[in-house]
N, C-alpha and C positions, 0 to 999 in steps of 0.2 A: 504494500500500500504506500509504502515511504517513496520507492522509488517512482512508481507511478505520481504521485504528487509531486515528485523531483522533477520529474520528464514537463507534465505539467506547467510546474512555474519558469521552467528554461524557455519554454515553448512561446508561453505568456510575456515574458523579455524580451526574447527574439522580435515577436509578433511588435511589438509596443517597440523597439529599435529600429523596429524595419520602419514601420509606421512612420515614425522620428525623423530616419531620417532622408525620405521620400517627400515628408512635408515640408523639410528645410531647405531642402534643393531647389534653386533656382529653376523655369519653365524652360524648356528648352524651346524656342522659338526655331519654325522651320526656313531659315533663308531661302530664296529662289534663286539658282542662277538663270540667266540667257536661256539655255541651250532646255530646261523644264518648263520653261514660259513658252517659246517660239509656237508650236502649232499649237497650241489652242487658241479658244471662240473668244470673241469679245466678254461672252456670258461666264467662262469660265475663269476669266483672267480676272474678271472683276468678283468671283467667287473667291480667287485665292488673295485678292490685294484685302478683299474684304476682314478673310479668316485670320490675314497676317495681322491688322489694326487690333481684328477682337484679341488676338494670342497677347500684343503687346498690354493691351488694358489688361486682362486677364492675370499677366504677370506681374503688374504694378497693384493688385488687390491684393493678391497674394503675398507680393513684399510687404503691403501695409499690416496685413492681417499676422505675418509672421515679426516685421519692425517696430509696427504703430506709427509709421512717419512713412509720406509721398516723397519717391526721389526726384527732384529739378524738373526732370522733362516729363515727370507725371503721364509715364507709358506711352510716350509717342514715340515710335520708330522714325530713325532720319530716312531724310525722304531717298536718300541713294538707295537703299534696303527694300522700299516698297516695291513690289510686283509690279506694277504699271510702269514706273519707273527704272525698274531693271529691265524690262524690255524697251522700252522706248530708244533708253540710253543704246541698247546694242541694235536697233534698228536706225537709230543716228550715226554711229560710228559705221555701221555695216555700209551705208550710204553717203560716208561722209558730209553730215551733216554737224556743223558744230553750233556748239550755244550762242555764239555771239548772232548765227545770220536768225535765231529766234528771237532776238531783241529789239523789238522795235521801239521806237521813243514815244509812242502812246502806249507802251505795255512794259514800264522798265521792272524787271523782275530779277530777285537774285537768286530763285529757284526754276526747275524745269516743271512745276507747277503753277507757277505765275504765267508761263506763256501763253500766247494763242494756239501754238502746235499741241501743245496738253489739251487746253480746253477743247477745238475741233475735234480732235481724237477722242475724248472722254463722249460729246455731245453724238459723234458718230457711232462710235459702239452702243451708247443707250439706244439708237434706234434701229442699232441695225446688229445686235445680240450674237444672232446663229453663223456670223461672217468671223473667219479670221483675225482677229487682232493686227497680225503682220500687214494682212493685207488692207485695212481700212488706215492703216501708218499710211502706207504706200498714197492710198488715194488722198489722206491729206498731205501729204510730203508736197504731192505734185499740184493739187489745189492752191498750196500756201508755196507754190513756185520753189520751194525746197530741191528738189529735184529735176530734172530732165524729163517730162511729160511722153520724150521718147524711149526713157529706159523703165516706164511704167505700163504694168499689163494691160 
């Protein structure tokens, strides 16, 4: 009976360390690169930018609830990490596109969500979900003269 009561309380420990220390560990947030983003849908991409926002809040409750205290950026992911933004960035370089020719002097921004290329793109996928993401870039690329209107499909 002793040892069973033994086995018991080790078990109870274990159970209660594991527990411990699963709850003290940090969230592990899933980054995207380029190459996980590329072919999916407008719908899908705004699925994974979304889940990436909730993870970060997610984590920042979780610090409070394990801290009592919000850190600085109060669970915002910088905007290079965000999903939208990891593709965008490698469909700019892939096209050579840089930041500055997004800068127009009615839209001075010092992120790639301040611009007009973000916003068309974001306004273009909202209506048009079941298309590509790469491909609705392309079509605003060459809309916003970004691109060669001949080297677009």
């Amino acid at each position: 009976m002793k040892k069973i009561a033994g086995f018991f309380l080790l078990f109870c420990i274990a159970a209660v360390a594991l527990v411990f220390f699963a709850w003290s560990q940090p969230s592990q947030i899933k980054h995207y690169t380029a190459e996980d983003l590329v072919g999916l849908t407008c719908a899908e991409l705004s699925a994974r930018h979304d889940d990436f926002i909730f993870a970060y809040h997610d984590a920042e409750i979780a610090n409070y609830r394990r801290t009592g205290g919000f850190q600085d950026d109060l669970g915002l992911p910088q905007e290079e990490t965000l999903p939208f933004i990891v593709l965008m960035r490698w469909f700019m370089q892939d096209n050579e596109i840089i930041e500055a020719d997004l800068v127009h002097s009615s839209l001075p921004s010092k992120t790639l969500q301040g611009t007009k290329f973000y916003y068309e793109i974001s306004a273009a996928c909202a209506s048009a979900s079941p298309l590509r993401a790469v491909d609705v870039m392309q079509q605003v690329a060459t809309k916003l003269n970004l691109i060669d209107p001949a080297l677009s499909p």
